[in-house]
C-alpha positions as CSV (number, residue, x, y, z in Angstrom):
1,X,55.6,-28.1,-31.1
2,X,54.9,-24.0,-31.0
3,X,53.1,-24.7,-34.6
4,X,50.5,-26.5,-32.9
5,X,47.4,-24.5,-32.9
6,X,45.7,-24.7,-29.4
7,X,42.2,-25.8,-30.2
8,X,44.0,-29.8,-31.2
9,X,44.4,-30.4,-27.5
10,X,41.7,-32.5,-25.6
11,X,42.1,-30.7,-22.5
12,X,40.5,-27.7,-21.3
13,X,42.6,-24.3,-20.6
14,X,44.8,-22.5,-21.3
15,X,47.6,-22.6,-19.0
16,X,46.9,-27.1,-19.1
17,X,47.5,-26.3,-23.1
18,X,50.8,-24.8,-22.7
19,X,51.9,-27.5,-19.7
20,X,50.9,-29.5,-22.7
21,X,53.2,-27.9,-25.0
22,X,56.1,-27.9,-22.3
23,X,55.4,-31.7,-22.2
24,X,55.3,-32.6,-26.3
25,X,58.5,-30.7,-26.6
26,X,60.3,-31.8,-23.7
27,X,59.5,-35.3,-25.4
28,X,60.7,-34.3,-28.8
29,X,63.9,-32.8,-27.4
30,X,64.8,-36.8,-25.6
31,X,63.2,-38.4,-28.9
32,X,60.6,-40.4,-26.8
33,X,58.6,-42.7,-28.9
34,X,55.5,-41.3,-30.7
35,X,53.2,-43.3,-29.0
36,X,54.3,-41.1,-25.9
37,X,52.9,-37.8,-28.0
38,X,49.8,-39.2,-29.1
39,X,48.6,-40.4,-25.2
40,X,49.2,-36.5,-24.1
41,X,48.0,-35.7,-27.1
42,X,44.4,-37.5,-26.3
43,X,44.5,-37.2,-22.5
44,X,41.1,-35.1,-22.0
45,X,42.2,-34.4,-18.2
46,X,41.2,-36.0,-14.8
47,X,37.5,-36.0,-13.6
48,X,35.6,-32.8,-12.3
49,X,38.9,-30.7,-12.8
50,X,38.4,-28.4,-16.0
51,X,35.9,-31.6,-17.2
52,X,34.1,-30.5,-20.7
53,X,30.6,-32.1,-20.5
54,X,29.4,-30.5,-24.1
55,X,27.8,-27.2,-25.1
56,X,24.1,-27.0,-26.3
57,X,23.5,-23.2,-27.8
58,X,26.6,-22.1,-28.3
59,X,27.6,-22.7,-24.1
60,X,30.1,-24.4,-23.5
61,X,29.8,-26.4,-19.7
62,X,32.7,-27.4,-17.5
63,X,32.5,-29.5,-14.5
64,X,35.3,-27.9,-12.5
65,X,33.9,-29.1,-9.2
66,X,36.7,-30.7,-7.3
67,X,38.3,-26.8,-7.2
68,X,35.8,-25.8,-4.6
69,X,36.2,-29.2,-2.3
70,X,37.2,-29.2,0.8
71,X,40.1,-31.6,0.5
């Protein structure tokens, strides 16, 4: 799916977009059922990693706090 523009995806980053991209054509490549493309397609990510919670004034805020826990 290189045609893809970037800005479709739900998740956040760049480098989780183009894991993204990996994933969509590894999937077209085995001819995995559509319904497979459209869940990655709508995945949005996993809580407090890269998480957007809106922008207000043009800022854009990302709860990215599990990257600093401890665990």
């Amino acid at each position: 799916y290189p045609s893809e523009k970037w800005d479709q995806y739900q998740i956040l980053g760049k480098h989780n977009q183009q894991n993204l991209a990996l994933c969509l054509a590894v999937l077209e490549k085995v001819s995995a059922p559509v319904l497979a493309k459209e869940a990655l397609m709508s995945f949005k990510g996993l809580a407090h990693r890269m998480e957007n919670l809106g922008s207000r004034n043009g800022i854009l805020f990302v709860n990215d706090s599990k990257a600093t826990s401890l665990d």
